[in-house]
N, C-alpha and C positions, 0 to 999 in steps of 0.2 A: 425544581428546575432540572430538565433533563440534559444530561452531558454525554457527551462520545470523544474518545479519545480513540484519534487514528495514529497507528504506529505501523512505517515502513521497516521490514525487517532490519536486522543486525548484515555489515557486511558480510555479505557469502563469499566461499570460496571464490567462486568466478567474478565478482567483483572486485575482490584484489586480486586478481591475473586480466580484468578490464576484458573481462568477453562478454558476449550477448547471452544472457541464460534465459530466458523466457520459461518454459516449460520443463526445462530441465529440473532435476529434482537433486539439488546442487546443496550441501553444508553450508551451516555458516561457518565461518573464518574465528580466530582465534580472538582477533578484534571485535567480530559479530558478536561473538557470546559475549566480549565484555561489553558491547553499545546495548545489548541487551537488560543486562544488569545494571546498569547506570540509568536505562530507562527506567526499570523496576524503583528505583533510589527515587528517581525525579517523581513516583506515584505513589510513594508511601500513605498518605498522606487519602489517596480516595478507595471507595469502597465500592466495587464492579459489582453487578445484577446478571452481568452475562456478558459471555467473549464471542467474537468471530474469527476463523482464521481460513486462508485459502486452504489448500490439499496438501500444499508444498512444506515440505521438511523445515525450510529456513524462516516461514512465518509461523509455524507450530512451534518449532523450538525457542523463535525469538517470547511468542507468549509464554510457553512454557516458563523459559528463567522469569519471566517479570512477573509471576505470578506465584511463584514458589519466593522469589524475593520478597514479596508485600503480603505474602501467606492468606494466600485466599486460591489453590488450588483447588477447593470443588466446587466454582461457580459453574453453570452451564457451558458449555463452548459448543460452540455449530462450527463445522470445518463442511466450505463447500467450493469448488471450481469456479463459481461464478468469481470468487475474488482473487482468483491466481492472478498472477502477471501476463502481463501481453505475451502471446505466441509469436516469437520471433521468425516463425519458419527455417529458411533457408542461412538468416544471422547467427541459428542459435550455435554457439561454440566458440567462434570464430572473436579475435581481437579487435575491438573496437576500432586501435589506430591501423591494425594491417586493412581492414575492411575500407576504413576512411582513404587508404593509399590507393586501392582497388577499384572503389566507386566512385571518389570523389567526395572530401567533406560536406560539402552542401549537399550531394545526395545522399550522404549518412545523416545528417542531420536533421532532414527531412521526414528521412523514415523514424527516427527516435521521436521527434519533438511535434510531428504535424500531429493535426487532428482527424484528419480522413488517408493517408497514404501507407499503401502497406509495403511492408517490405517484402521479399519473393518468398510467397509462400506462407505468409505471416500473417499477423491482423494490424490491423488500423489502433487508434485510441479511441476512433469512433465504436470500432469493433467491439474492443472493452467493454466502453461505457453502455455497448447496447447490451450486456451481460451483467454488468456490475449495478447499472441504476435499478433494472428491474427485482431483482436481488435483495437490494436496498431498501425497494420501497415496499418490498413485499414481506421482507423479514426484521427489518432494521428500523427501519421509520416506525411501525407501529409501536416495537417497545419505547424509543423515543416518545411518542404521543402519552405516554403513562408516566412520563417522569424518571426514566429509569438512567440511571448510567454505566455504561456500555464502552467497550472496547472493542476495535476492529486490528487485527495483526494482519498483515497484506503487503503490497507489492509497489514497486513506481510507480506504474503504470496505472494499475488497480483503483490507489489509492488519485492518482492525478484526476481520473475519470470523474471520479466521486467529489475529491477538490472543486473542480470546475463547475459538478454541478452544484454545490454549496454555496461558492462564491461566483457566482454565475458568470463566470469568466469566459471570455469570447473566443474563436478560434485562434486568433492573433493571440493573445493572451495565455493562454495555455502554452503556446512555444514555447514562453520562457521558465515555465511553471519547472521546478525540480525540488522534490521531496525530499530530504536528508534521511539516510539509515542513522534509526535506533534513537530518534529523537519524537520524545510524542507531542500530537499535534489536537489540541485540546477544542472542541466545540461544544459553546452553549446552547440553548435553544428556549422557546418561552412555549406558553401553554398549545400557542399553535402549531409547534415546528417549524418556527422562522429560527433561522438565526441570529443570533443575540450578539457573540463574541467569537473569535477565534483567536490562538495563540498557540506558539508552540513553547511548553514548558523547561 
């Protein structure tokens, strides 16, 4: 039975100062490294074939500890762009709540949680997902088909993308969609690449 386990990074710096980091190439937080290492704790227990991580420091580092914790640093890792986080554009830096004062929360909220609306300068979820599925199916799915189990280290957004298309969740439905940092999110699958089960650990 093949298994993937997706893991949104440990909090980063700019998530606890609540700014939009997208593409920034931002730490994790002192908390991140520990949500990292309690991931690690919660996977004692499975044996990885191969990692993924985006390019960004804060999903490399989050694999990193979980993988030195459950000592199986020299599995494969593929680190590529397609799974970074959404490109905020014109949000990236700036404070969630001043931004929300600036544009109006429902136009903030908009651009976080829709499915197709970008923010200035930025990409969509649509955007994403049109980076992140092709990605998937063409690096990810196949060792899936073989039985293997696998970990992806990534992003909200990345990982929302990927979510949606797993649990084939609709536009509406993705709005409310939010991924917790440093908590892994466990997928089964059966001999054909359906899904079986999910859970987060």
């Amino acid at each position: 039975m093949a298994r993937m386990v997706l893991l949104r990074h440990g909090e980063s710096q700019w998530n606890l100062e609540n700014r939009f980091t997208g593409w920034v190439d931002i730490p994790l937080s002192p908390k991140g490294e520990q949500e990292a290492r309690e991931a690690g704790r919660k996977l004692k227990d499975f044996r990885f074939d191969r990692a993924y991580t985006s390019v960004l420091k804060r999903a490399i580092d989050t694999l990193r500890i979980v993988l030195e914790v459950i000592g199986q640093t020299d599995i494969p890792i593929e680190k590529d762009q397609a799974l970074n986080e959404r490109m905020y554009g014109d949000l990236q830096g700036l404070n969630k709540a001043e931004t929300a004062q600036k544009y109006g929360e429902q136009q903030v909220k908009f651009w976080r949680r829709s499915y197709d609306i970008r923010p200035p300068g930025g990409e969509s979820l649509k955007d994403t997902a049109d980076r992140v599925l092709p990605y998937y199916e063409r690096r990810i799915r196949p060792e899936l088909l073989t039985g293997r189990t696998l970990i992806v280290s990534a992003h909200g957004n990345s990982l929302r993308a990927l979510v949606m298309h797993l649990d084939r969740l609709s536009r509406e439905e993705v709005l409310e969609l939010n991924i917790p940092t440093g908590v892994p999110l466990l997928y089964e699958f059966d001999a054909a690449g359906a899904v079986r089960e999910r859970r987060y650990l």
